[in-house]
C-alpha positions in Angstrom: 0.0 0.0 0.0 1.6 3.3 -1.2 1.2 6.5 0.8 -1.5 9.1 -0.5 1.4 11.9 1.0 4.3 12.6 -1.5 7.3 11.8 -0.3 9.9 13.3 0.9 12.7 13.2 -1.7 9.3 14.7 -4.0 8.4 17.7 -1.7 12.4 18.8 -1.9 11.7 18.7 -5.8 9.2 20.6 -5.7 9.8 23.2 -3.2 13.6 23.7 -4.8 11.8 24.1 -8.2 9.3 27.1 -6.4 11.6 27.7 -5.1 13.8 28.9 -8.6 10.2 30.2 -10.2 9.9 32.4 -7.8 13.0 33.4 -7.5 12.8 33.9 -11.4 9.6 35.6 -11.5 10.7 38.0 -8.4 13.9 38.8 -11.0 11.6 39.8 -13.5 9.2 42.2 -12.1 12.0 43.4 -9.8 12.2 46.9 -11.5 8.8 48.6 -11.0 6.7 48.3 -14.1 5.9 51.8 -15.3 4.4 53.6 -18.5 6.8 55.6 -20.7 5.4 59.0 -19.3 6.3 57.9 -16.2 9.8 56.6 -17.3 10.6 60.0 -19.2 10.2 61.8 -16.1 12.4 59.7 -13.7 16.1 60.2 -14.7 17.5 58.5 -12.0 17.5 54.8 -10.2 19.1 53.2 -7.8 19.8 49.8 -9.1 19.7 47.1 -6.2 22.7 44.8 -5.6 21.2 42.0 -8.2 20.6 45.1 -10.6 24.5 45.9 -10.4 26.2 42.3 -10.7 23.8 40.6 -13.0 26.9 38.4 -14.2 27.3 37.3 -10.2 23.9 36.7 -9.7 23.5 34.7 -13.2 26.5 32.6 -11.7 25.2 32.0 -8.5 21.5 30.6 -9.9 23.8 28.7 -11.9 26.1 26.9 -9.3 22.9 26.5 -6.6 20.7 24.8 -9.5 23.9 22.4 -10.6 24.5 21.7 -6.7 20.3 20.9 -6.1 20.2 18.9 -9.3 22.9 16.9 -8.3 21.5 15.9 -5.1 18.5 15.2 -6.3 20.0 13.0 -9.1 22.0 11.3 -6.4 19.3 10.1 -4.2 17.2 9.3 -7.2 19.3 6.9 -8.9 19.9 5.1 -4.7 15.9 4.4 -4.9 16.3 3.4 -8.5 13.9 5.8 -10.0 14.6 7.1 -13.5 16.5 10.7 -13.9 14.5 13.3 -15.5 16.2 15.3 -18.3 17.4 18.3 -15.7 19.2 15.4 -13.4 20.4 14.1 -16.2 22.2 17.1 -17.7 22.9 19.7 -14.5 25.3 21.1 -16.1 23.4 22.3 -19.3 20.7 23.0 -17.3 22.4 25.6 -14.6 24.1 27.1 -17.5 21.0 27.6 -19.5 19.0 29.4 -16.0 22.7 31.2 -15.4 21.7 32.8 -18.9 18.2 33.5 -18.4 18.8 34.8 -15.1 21.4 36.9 -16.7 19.0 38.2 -19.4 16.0 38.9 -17.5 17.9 41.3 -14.8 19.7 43.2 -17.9 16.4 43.2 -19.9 14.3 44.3 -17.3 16.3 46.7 -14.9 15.6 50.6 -15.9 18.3 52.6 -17.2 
């Protein structure tokens, strides 16, 4: 008889990969969202420290989702389940959020 709760290994999946949604989506609407009249008339902004080292911050998205892919991978293949494509690859796949990290904090931070 199988457990109607997920387990453990399952609920670390899931709350890493919230986890890296939201810490994408909170990239993205970082800069306030403005109209162009508005824009126009604000010359200046402080960038925040993401906003200043977006090369950093791309790295370090990159090196966490390697390291939590990994792990997961790891304890996967000891209970025998199949990888999925991101355990698989970590590699690929940290380098590919390092870039999309990297591109939505220099597409999306103001001037």
């Amino acid at each position: 008889m199988t457990s109607p709760y997920p387990s453990p290994a399952m609920v670390r999946r899931i709350a890493a990969m919230a986890l890296a949604g939201l810490l994408l989506i909170s990239l993205a609407f970082a800069p306030a969202v403005s109209n162009r009249a508005a824009a126009a008339a604000t010359t200046h902004h402080k960038k925040n420290w993401v906003q200043r080292h977006p090369t950093l911050t791309a790295v370090g998205a990159g090196v966490v989702t390697h390291h939590a892919l990994k792990v997961a991978a790891a304890r996967d293949k000891a209970r025998g389940k199949r990888l999925n494509w991101a355990e698989r690859h970590p590699t690929l796949s940290a380098v590919g959020v390092g870039v999309v990290t990297h591109h939505v904090i220099k597409k999306h931070t103001p001037k």
